[in-house]
C-alpha positions in Angstrom: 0.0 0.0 0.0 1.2 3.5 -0.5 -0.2 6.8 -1.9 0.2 6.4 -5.2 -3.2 4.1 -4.9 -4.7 6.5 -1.9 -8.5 7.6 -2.0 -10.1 10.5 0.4 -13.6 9.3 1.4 -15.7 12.2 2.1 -18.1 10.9 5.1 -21.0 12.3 6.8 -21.8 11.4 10.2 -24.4 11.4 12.8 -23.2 13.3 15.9 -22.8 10.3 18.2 -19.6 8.9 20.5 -17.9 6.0 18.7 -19.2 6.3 15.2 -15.7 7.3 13.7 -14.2 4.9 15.6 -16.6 2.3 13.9 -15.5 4.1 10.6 -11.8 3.2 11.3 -12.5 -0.1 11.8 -14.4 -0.8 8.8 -11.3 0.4 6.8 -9.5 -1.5 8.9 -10.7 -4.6 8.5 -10.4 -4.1 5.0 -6.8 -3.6 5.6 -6.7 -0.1 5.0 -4.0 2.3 5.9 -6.0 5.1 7.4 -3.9 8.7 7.0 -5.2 12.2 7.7 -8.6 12.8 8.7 -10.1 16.7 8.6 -12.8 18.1 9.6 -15.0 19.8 6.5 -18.3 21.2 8.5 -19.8 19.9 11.5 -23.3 21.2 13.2 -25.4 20.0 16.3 -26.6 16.4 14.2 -23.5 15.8 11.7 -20.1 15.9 11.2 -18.4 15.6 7.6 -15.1 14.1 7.6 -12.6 13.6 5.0 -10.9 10.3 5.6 -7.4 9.8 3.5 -6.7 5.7 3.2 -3.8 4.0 1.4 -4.8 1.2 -0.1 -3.2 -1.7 -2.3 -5.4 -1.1 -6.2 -8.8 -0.1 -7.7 -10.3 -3.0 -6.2 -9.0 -2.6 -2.9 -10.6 1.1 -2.5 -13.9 -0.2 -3.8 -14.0 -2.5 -1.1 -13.3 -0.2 1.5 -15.7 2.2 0.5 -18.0 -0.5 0.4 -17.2 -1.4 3.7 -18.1 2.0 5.2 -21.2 2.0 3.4 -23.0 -0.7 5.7 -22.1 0.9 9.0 -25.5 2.5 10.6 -25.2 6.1 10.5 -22.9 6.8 8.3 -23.3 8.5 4.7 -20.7 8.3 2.0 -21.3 11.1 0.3 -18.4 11.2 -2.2 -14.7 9.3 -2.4 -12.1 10.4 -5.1 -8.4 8.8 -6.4 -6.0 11.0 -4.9 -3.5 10.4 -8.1 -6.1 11.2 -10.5 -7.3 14.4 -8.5 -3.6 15.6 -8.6 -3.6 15.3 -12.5 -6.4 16.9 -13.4 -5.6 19.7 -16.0 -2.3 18.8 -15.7 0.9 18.7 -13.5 2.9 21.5 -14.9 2.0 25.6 -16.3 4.2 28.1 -18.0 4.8 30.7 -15.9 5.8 34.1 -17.5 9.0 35.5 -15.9 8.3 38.9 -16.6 4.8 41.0 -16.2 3.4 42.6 -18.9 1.5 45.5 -17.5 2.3 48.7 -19.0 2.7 50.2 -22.6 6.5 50.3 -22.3 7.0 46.8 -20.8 4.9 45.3 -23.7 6.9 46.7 -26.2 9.7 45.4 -25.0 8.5 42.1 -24.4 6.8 41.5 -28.0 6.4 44.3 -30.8 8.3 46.4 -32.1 11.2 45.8 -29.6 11.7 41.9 -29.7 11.9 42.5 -33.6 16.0 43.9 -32.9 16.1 40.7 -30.7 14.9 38.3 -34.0 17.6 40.9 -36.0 20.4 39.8 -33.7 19.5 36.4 -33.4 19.2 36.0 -37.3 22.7 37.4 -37.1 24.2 35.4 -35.1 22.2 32.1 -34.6 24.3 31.1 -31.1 23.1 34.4 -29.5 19.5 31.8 -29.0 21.2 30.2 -26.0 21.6 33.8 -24.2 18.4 35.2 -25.8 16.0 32.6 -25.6 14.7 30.1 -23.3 16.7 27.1 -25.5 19.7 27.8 -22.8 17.6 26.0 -20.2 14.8 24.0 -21.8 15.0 20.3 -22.6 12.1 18.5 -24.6 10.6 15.3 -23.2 9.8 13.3 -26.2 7.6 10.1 -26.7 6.2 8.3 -29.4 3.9 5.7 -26.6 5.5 2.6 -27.6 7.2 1.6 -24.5 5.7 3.5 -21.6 6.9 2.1 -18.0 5.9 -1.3 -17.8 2.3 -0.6 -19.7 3.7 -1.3 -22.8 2.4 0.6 -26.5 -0.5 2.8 -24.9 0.2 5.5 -27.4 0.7 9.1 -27.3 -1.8 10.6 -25.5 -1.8 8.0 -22.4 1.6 8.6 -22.3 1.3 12.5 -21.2 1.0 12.0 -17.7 4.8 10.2 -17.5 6.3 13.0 -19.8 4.5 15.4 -17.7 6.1 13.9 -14.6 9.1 13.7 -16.3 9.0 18.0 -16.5 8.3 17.8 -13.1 11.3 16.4 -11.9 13.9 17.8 -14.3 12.3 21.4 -12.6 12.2 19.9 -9.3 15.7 18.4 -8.5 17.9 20.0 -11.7 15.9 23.8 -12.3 15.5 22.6 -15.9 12.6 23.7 -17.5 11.1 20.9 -19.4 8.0 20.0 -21.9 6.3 17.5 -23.0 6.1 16.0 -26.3 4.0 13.3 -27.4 4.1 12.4 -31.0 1.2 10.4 -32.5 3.4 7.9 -34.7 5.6 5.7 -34.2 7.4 5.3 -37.4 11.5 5.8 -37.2 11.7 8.4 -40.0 8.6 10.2 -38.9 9.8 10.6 -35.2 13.1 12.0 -36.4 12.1 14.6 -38.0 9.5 15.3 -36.1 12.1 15.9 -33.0 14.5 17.4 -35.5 12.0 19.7 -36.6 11.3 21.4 -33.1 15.3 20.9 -32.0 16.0 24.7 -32.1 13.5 26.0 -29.5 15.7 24.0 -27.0 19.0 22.8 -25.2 18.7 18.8 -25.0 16.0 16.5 -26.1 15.5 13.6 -23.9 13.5 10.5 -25.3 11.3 8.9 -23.1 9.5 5.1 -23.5 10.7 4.4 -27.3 10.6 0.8 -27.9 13.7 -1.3 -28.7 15.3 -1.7 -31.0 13.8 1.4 -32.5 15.4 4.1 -29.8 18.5 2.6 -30.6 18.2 4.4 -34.3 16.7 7.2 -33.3 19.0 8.2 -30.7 21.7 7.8 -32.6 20.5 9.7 -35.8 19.5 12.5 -33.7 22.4 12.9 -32.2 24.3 12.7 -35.3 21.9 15.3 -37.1 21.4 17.4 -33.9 24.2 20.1 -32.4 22.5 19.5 -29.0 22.4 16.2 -26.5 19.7 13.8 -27.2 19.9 11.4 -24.5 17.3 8.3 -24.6 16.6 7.8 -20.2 15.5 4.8 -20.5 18.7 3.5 -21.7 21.3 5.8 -20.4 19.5 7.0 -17.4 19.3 3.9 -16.1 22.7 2.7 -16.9 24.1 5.4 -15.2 22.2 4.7 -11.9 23.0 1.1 -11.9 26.3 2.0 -12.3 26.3 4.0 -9.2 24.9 1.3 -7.3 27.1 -1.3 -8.5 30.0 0.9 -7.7 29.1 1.2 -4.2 28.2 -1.9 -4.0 31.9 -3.4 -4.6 33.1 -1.3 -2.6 30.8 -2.9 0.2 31.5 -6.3 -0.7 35.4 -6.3 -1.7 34.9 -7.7 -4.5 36.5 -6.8 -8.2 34.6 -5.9 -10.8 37.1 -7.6 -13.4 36.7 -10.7 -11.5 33.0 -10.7 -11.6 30.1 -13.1 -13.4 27.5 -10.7 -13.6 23.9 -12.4 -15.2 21.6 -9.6 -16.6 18.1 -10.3 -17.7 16.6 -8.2 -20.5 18.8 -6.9 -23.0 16.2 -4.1 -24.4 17.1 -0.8 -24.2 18.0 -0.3 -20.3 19.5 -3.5 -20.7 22.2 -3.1 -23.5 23.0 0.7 -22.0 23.4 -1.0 -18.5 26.1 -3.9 -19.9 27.9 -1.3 -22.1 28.5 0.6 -18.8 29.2 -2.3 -17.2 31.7 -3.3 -19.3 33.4 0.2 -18.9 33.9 -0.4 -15.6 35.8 -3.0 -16.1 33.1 -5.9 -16.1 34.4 -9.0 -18.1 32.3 -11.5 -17.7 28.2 -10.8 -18.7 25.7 -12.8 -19.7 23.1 -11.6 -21.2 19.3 -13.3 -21.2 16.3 -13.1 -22.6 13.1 -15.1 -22.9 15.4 -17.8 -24.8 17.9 -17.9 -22.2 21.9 -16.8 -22.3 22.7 -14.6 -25.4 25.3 -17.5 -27.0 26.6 -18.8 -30.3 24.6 -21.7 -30.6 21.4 -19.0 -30.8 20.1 -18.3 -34.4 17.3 -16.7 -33.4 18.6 -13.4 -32.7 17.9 -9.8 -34.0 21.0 -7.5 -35.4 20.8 -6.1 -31.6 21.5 -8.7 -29.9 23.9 -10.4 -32.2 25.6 -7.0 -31.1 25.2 -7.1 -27.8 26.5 -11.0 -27.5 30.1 -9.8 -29.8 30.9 -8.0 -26.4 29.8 -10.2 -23.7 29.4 -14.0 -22.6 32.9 -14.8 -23.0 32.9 -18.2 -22.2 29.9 -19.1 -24.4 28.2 -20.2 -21.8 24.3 -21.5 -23.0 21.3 -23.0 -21.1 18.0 -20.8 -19.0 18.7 -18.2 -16.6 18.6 -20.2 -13.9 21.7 -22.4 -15.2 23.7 -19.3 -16.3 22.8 -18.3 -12.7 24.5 -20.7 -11.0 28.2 -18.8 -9.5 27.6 -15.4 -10.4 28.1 -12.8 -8.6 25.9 -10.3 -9.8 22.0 -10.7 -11.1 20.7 -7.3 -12.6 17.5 -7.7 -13.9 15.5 -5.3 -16.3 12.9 -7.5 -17.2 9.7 -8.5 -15.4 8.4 -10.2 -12.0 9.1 -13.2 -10.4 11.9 -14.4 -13.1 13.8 -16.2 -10.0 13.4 -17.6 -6.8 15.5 -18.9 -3.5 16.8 -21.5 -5.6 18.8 -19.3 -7.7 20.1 -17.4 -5.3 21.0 -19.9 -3.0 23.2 -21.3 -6.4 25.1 -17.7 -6.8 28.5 -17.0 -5.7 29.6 -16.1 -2.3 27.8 -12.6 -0.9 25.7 -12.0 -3.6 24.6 -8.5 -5.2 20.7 -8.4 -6.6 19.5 -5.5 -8.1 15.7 -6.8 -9.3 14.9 -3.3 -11.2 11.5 -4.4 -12.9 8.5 -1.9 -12.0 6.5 -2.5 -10.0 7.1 -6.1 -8.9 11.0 -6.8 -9.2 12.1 -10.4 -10.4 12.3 -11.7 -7.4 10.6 -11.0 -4.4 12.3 -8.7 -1.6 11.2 -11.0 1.0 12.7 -14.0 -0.4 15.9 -12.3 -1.6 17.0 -10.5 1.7 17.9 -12.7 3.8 19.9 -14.7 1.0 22.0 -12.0 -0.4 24.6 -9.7 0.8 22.9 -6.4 -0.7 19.7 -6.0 -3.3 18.7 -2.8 -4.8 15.2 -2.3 -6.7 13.8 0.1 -8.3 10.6 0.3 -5.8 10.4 3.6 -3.1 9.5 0.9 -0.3 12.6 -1.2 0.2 16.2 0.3 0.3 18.6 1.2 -2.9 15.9 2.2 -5.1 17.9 2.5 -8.5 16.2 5.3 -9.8 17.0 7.7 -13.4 15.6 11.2 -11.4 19.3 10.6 -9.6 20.7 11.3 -12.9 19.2 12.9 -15.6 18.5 16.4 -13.9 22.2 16.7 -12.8 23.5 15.7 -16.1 20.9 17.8 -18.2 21.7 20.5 -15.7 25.5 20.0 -15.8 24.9 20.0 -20.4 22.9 23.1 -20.4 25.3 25.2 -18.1 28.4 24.5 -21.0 26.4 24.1 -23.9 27.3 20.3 -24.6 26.5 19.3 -27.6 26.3 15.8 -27.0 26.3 13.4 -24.1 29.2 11.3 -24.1 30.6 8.3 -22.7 33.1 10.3 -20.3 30.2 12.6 -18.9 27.5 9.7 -18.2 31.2 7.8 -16.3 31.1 11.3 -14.6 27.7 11.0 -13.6 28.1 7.6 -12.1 31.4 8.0 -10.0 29.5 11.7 -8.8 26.1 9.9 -7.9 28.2 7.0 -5.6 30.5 9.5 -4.3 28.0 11.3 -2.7 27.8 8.6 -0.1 31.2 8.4 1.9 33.1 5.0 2.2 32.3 4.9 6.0 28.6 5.2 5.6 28.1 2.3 2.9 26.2 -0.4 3.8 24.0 -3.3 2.7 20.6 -1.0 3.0 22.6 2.2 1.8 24.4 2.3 -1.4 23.0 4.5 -3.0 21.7 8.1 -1.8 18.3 9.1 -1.7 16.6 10.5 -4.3 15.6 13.6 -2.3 19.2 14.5 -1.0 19.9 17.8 -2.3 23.4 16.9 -2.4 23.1 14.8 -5.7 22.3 16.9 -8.5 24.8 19.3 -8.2 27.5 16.9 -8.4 26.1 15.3 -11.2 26.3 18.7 -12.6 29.5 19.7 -11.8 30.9 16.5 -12.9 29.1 16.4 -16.1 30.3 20.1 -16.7 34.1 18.8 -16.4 33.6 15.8 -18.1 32.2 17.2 -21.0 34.9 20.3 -21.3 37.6 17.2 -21.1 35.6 15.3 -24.3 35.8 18.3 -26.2 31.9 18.6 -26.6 31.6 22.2 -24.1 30.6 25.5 -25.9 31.6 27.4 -23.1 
């Protein structure tokens, strides 16, 4: 349970000791997490209550309402989805940053005096990142085909994540950020579509593009573009994860040269997280997918993943997940639920590292894993290490913006990883704690400021 599935039940009820109490109960039979309760109105007969309750799904909530609907003397006059009430029209405005209330003010602001701004600007086409709001905007851009773990829900339903998205990126990195939602998904279509509206801002970040697909696009527009585009599903990710697994050698004392690491999923998340791996110093990955290992005796594979297996699984080693399983050292899944159980983990190497990253039930469940590994990371806010991209791409958009990048590269996403684990001193590692919260403050400035050097070392800095 958690507020992301809360509901407030408005309740109206007769003036009479013990009636609330008998309201609490009812939720709480229903095993509902009872929250804030407020007063609306109250007079000599009734008293209206709003009653906040966490509860698990849809289902769950109806019940509970339906549970306070049969006690005597009380009226349920109206109950409302929390989530849905704090997206209605929206979860993000434009806000002007300078009134227009006067003659003079407007005439600076729009005609005739923004025309010597255009003038200047048409002179000079670089003078937009001082005189224009490209110097700090990124776009957010979908196409719907891969959104969280929904799957192809199209353009429109996938607003509310790219909305969220321009929440955070304002929230942790002071990066104003907008939402774009294209309505197709063809490759050629969505590059020029983004290429098109590219000089109205300062990075374009692609959001929920299905493998193999983002692989193309990414790469085109980044080739076409003089500006990052950086797909966070991939890179984000990878980035995080590499955070976490930096700490987490350090907590373990392990190598990471001398490491079998076992990744499930080689999509999108799952290629960038190997490639970074594999900069770290990672020799030995296997990657799986529904076929099992990635190896040469496969001849059912995609041009991807015939890629992906010329850099990894060294050994050649073939058979499910739960044989390749057996001695590593590492599992880093990117997958979906439940893809291993005690039995696997009781087969890895000595202290074993899980990072089960799948939203929102990992592949393999917290309460079995915990006791059987030395540290496990999710990407869930209710356990500890929650691997999650808003630890990196505000910093790093942040960091791109302030020089100007004009692409993201290798060395600054390194940058971003070694700044994210840093943040958490050597003496305050441990198995619940390696990797900082997503609310310290502390975070995205180093990303930043790592990025910002990183990127004027690569060659790629404007300023």
């Amino acid at each position: 349970m958690s507020s992301s599935n809360s509901i407030t039940v408005r309740l109206r009820l007769e003036s009479r000791p013990g009636l609330l109490a008998e309201a609490l109960k009812a939720v709480g039979d229903q095993g509902g997490d009872v929250g804030a309760i407020d007063i609306v109105r109250a007079d000599a007969e009734h008293t209206v209550r709003d009653v906040t309750v966490d509860t698990r799904d849809e289902q769950h909530a109806e019940r509970v309402v339906a549970a306070l609907r049969t006690v005597p003397g009380i009226e349920v006059q109206s109950w409302s989805d929390r989530t849905f009430l704090l997206h209605l029209g929206g979860k993000i405005e434009v806000v002007s940053k300078t009134p227009v209330r006067t003659r003079d003010q407007l005439s600076m602001v729009y005609t005739p005096g923004v025309a010597r701004v255009c003038l200047a600007i048409a002179a000079d086409p670089a003078a937009a990142w001082n005189l224009t709001i490209k110097r700090n905007t990124v776009a957010v851009v979908s196409d719907g085909s891969a959104v969280l773990g929904l799957g192809n829900i199209g353009p429109y339903a996938a607003m509310p994540v790219m909305e969220g998205k321009a929440q955070l990126f304002k929230e942790f990195g002071g990066v104003d950020a907008f939402p774009i939602c294209l309505a197709t998904q063809d490759t050629e279509a969505v590059i020029a579509a983004v290429a098109a509206l590219a000089p109205g801002f300062g990075g374009i970040n692609l959001e929920d593009i299905a493998a193999p697909r983002c692989f193309e696009i990414e790469q085109r527009l980044q080739d076409m573009l003089d500006i990052p585009v950086f797909h966070d599903d991939q890179h984000g990710t990878a980035v995080v994860l590499a955070a976490a697994f930096l700490n987490a050698l350090k907590a373990i004392g392990k190598r990471a040269a001398d490491l079998k690491v076992v990744v499930a999923g080689v999509g999108a998340a799952g290629t960038a997280c190997t490639q970074m791996l594999l900069e770290l110093g990672v020799r030995n990955i296997i990657g799986c997918d529904r076929g099992g290992a990635l190896s040469q005796a496969r001849t059912d594979l995609n041009a991807a993943k015939r890629e992906y297996l010329a850099v990894t699984n060294p050994d050649d080693e073939t058979g499910s997940l739960h044989q390749v399983l057996r001695g590593a050292d590492f599992f880093i899944g990117l997958s979906g639920p439940n893809l291993i159980g005690a039995d696997d983990l009781k087969a890895m190497a000595r202290d074993p590292v899980v990072f089960a990253m799948s939203n929102p039930d990992p592949e393999v469940d917290p309460a079995i894993a915990l006791p059987l590994v030395a540290i496990m990371a999710t990407g869930r806010s209710d356990y500890p290490n929650q691997i999650n991209n808003v630890l990196c791409f505000p910093g790093l958009f942040r960091g791109a913006l302030d020089c100007q990048a004009r692409r993201i590269t290798g060395g600054m996403k390194l940058a971003a990883a070694h700044a994210i684990a840093d943040t958490i001193p050597v003496e305050a590692l441990s198995a619940d704690y390696i990797i900082p919260s997503v609310f310290d403050p502390a975070v995205a400035p180093a990303v930043a400021e790592a990025v910002k050097q990183a990127a004027r070392a690569d060659g790629v800095a404007r300023r």
